[in-house]
Residue, then its C-alpha position, 0 to 999 in steps of 0.5 A: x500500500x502506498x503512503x503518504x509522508x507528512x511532517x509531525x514536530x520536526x520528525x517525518x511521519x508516514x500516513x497510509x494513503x486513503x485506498x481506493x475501491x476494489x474493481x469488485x466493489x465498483x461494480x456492485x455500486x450501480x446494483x446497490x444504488x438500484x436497489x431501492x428503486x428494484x425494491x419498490x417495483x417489486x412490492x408494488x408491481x410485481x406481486x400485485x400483478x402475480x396475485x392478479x395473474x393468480x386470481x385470473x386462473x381461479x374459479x367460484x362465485x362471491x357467495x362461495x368464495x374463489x380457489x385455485x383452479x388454474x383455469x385458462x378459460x376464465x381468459x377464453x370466456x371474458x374475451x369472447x364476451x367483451x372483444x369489442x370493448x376491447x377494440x373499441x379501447x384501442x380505436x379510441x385511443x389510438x384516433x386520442x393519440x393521433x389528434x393529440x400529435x396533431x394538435x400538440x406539435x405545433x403548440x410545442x414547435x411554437x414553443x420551443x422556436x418563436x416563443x421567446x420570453x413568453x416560453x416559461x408562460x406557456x409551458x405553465x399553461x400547458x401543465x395548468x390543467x393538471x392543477x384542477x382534478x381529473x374528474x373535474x376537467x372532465x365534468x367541465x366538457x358535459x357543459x361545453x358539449x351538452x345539448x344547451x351547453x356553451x358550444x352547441x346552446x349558441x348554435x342552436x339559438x341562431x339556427x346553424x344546427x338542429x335542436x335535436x343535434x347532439x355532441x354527448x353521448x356519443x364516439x366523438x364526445x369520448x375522444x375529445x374528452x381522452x384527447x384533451x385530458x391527455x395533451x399534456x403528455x404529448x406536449x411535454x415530451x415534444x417540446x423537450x424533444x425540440x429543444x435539444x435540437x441543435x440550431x446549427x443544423x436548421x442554420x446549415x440546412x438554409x445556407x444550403x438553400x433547403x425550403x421550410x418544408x424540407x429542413x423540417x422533413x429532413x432535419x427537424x422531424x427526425x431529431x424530434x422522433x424521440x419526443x413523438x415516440x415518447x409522447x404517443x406511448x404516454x397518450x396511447x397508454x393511459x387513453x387505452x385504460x381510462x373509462x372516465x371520460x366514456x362514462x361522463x361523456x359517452x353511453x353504454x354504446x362506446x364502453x370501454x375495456x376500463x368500464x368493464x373491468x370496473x364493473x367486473x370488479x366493483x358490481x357483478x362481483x366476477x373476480x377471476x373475469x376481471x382480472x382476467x381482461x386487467x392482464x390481458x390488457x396489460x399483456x397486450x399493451x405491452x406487446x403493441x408499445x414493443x412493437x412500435x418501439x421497435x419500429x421507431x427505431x429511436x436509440x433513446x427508447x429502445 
């Protein structure tokens, strides 16, 4: 071991110098900074979805209780009888995803661009809805949407529409709602996306005489494809699970997957059906974000 020479009262004194962590000990540093965070996913996902996978395969009733059967039908059964539920969810979320992408690219381009000083400003109006309840946000479009309400009471009064013409109750009620609930987690992503684009790129591009057009189909979209993929997983994700805004904003017509496993749940009582469609779900999520992930090919996600 190496030392060190210091001087004590005239008489030099050698002093071991601090040893330096073993290669065995550095490499178990990243495990154990892990660890709490490991600890975490195990408890709280982990084993619920191995007692949910469990409580898929039993069998019985509420008044005789469930055991273990192993009994693959439970997942047979619940999806033959609510197949279009389970459609309808991915439809819904997917056209949520679409308009969402559509609606905040721009809003994140401007913001990342041309805002200026006004930037700070608009990313707090961005985030500003998630200051007021899920709940209450989408209580607030049954009275923008409603059939005397602040959109369609005006239009009714001056005779553009019908009086029987109604928004509520209907496909296009529910993917607004999920639309705009979930904007947010497609802005967000974007706007970090862009702004970690280096300028110097779009400043070479127009010294090469490349159009508007073509520096944002060449350079621009591409560098921001994390932020896209990113954005539609955290938009498609939770849209294809929620049942709040189906069942504010729309009938039994458009259930969702989510109002079916809440009333599998919560009402008939029919554990081992419920927890059948929740693994399901989150099997089949799962599946479709790997897929698209991977023909994304973005680096950052993969």
């Amino acid at each position: 071991m190496s030392t060190l020479t210091a001087v004590r009262g005239g008489a030099p004194v050698e002093t071991p110098e601090p040893s330096e962590p073993t290669p065995r000990r550095r490499r178990w540093v990243p495990y154990a900074l892990l660890l709490p965070g490991l600890v975490w996913l195990a408890v709280f996902f982990l084993a619920p979805m191995a007692t949910l996978f469990s409580t898929s395969l039993q069998v019985g009733s509420i008044d005789e209780g469930y055991r273990p059967a192993f009994r693959i039908a439970n997942y047979t059964e619940a999806l033959s009888a609510f197949s279009e539920q389970f459609f309808r969810s991915f439809g819904y979320a997917a056209m949520a995803t679409v308009l969402a992408l559509l609606v905040s690219y721009p809003l994140a381009y401007a913001i990342a661009f041309k805002a200026g000083r006004w930037k700070n400003v608009l990313l707090v109006l961005v985030i500003a809805p998630f200051f007021t309840s899920f709940l209450v946000r989408t209580l607030a479009w049954t009275a923008i949407l409603g059939d005397q309400g602040l959109l369609l009471g005006q239009l009714k009064d001056i005779g553009l529409v019908s009086p029987d013409f109604r928004l509520l109750a209907r496909p296009f009620a529910v993917v607004l709602g999920l639309t705009y609930n979930f904007l947010p987690f497609m802005t967000l992503p974007l706007y970090a996306s862009l702004e970690r684009i280096d300028r110097r790129l779009l400043e070479a591009a127009d010294d090469l005489y490349s159009s508007a057009f073509t520096t944002f189909r060449k350079v621009t979209f591409p560098l921001s494809l994390p932020g896209v993929v990113a954005g539609t997983l955290l938009t498609f994700i939770p849209a294809a699970g929620d049942y709040i805004n189906q069942r504010l904003l729309g009938t039994p017509r458009q259930s969702m997957i989510g109002t079916v496993i809440d009333s599998q749940f919560l009402r008939v009582l029919d554990y081992p059906s419920a927890a059948a469609l929740s693994f399901t779900l989150m099997v089949s999520i799962v599946v479709l974000v790997w897929f698209y992930v991977r023909r994304a090919g973005t680096e950052e996600l993969v």
